[in-house]
N, C-alpha and C positions, 0 to 999 in steps of 0.2 A: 742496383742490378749488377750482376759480375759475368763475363762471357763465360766463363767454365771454371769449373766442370759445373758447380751450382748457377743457377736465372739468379737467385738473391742469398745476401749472406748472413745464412740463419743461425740463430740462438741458439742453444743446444749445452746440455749438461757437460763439464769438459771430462767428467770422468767416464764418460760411454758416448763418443760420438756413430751418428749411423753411418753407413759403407756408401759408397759408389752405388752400389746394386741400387738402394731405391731412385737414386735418381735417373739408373738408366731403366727400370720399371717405369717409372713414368712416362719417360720419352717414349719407351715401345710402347705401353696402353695408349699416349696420344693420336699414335700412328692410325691403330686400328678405330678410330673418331674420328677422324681429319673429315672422311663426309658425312658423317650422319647430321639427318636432314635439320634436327632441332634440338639440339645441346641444352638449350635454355631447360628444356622441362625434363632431363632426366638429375634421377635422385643417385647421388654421389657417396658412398663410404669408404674413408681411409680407417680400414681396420689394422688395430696394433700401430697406433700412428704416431707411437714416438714424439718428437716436437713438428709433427706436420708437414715436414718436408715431401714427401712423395704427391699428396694433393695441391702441396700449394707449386709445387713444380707443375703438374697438371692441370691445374688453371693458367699457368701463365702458356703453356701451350696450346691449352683448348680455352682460352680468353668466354666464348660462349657460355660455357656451362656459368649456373649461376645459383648451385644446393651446395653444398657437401658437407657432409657431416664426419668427425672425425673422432675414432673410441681407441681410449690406451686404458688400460690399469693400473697405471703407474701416476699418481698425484702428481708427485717431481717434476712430470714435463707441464704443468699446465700451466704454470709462469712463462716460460720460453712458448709454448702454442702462441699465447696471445701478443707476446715480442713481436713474434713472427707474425702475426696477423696486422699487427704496425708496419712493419716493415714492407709485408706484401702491397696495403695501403690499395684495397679492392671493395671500397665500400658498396659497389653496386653486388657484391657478391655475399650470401648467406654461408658462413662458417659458423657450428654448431660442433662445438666439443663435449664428450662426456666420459668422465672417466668410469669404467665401468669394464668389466671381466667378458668375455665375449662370450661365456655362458648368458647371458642378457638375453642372448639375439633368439633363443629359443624362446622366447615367452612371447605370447602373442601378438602383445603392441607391435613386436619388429617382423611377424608373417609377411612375404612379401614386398615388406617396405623398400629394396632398393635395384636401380635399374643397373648400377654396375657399383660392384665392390674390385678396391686395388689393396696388397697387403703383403707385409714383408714381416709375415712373422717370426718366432724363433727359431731357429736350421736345427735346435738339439734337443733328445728327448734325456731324462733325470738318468745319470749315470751315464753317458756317452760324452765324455769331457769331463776336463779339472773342473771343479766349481772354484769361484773367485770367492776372496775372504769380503768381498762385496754384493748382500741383496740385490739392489739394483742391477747389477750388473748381471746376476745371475737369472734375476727375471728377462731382462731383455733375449737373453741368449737361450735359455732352457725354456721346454712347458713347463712350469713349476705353478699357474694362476690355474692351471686346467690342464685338459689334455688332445693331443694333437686330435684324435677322434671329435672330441666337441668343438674342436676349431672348426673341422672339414661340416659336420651337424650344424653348426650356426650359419655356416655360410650356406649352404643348402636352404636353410630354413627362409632367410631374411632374403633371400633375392628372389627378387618378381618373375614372373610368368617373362621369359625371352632375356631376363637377366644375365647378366655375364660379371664373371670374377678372377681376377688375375691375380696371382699369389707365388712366390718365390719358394722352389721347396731341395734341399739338399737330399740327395737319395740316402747317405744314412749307408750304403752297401758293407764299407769296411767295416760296420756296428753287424752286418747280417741281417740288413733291414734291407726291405722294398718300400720306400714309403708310397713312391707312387703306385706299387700295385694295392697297398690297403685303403688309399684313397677311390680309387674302382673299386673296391671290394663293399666300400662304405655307401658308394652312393650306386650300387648293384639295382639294388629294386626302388630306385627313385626318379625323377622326372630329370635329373642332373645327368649332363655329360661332362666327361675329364681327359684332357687331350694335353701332351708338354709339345708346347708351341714354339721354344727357343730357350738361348741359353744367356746368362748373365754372368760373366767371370766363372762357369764351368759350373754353376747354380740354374736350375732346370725355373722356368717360366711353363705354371698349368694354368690352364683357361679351361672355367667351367661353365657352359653355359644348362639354364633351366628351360626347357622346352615346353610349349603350352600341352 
């Protein structure tokens, strides 16, 4: 375990390491759990979850919880996941990796499946930035598996009745983008509400909660 800025010191591909922002996303989703009443029984996903650091930082802050499931598209991290799952060394806890495109989360198996999703997905849409002479690298940073619309659609779809979803989102304005107003605009006529709750290095924090 390390005192900062990371709880433990994680694996991670050296040619795309993650930011700051997930681990201070964690600490703030921790915040907003500190009382709920029974951690044990809600269902956990780190979407776009890199080599896992944001979940496995939020287990070590909310120690209770005891699900989480964790989805990248990216193979490359799934050696470093499981490092890290040594290293976190939390056998009484269920870790569940899949790599899989978050188009997934619309197909029915995952209706409703989760009580809170946390996610640090990509900040750029295709053509908003240099692209690197690096795939990998340019997946992590661009939508390029999908598109931002079917990010905002998945997560709608896959969180339960009182669900709640925290997710990191770059306003995009200097491109002539409002992302957060097409994020409203997307979940307009649905059971989903979209509120920016705080900021992360000048990176907007939205919380959506699904309303019964």
């Amino acid at each position: 375990m390390l005192n900062i800025p990371y709880t433990y010191n994680y694996k991670q591909p050296a040619q795309y390491r993650f930011s700051l922002d997930s681990i201070h996303l964690a600490k703030f989703v921790a915040t907003h759990f500190k009382s709920h009443s029974n951690l044990g029984t809600i269902r956990v996903l780190d979407l776009c979850a890199c080599c896992g650091a944001v979940r496995f930082e939020l287990s070590w802050h909310l120690p209770a919880i005891r699900q989480i499931d964790f989805m990248e598209v990216q193979d490359i991290y799934t050696e470093y996941f499981y490092q890290n799952t040594e290293i976190v060394n939390r056998p009484d806890m269920q870790f569940r990796w899949h790599v899989l495109n978050y188009d997934t989360l619309h197909e029915k198996t995952w209706e409703g499946k989760f009580d809170v999703i946390i996610s640090n997905p990509p900040y750029f849409q295709p053509g908003h930035g240099v692209l690197s002479p690096s795939e990998f690298k340019n997946r992590c940073r661009f939508y390029l598996d999908s598109s931002f619309e079917n990010y905002i659609r998945a997560l709608e779809y896959s969180l339960a009745n009182n669900g709640k979803a925290y997710f990191l989102l770059r306003s995009l304005k200097q491109h002539g983008y409002d992302l957060f107003a097409d994020v409203e605009k997307l979940l307009q006529r649905t059971s989903v509400t979209a509120k920016k709750i705080s900021q992360i290095r000048g990176v907007d924090i939205i919380f959506l909660e699904k309303l019964n």
